[in-house]
N, C-alpha and C positions, 0 to 999 in steps of 0.2 A: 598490521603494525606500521609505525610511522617509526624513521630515522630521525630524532628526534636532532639530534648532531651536524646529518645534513641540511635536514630542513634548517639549522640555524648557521648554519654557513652560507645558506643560498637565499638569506635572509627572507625566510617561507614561516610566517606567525603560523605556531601550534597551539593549539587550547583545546581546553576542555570545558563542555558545558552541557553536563548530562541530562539536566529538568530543563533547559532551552526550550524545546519544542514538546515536550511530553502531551499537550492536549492535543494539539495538533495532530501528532504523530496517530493518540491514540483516536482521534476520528478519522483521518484517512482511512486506518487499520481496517474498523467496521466498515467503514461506505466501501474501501475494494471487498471485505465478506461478503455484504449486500448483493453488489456486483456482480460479483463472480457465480455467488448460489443464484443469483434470479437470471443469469448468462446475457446481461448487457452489452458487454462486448461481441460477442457473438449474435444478440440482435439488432446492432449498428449497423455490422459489417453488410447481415445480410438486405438490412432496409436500404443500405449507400449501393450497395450492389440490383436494388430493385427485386430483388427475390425474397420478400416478405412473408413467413409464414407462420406456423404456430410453433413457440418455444417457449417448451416449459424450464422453467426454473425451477430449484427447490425453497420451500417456504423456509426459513430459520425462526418460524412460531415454536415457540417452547423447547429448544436446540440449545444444552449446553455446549459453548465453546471453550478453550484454556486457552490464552494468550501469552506467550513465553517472552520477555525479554522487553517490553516496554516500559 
């Protein structure tokens, strides 16, 4: 929650702007899914580290997901 009172005391703009970013937001959302099931980050680490090996990831072929609050 925002002080909405201080913020305008300490002349700090509050807004609202809740469809702003919505596509946006909602492609990030899937590319880190993507990510995260196929363990990307986890095979960065281990290529920048030189320790390269075999990491499975999980496919999201035919995977319902729910998405709350986008």
């Amino acid at each position: 929650n925002i002080d909405i009172n201080m913020a305008t005391n300490k002349k700090i703009v509050v807004t609202n702007t809740p469809t702003a970013n919505v596509d946006a937001v909602a492609d990030l959302t899937f590319g880190l899914i993507l990510s995260l099931a196929r363990r990307v980050p986890e095979a960065d680490r281990k290529t920048k580290g030189a320790k390269w090996g075999k990491i499975i990831g999980k496919s999201v072929w035919e995977k319902t997901i729910g998405i709350i609050g986008l």
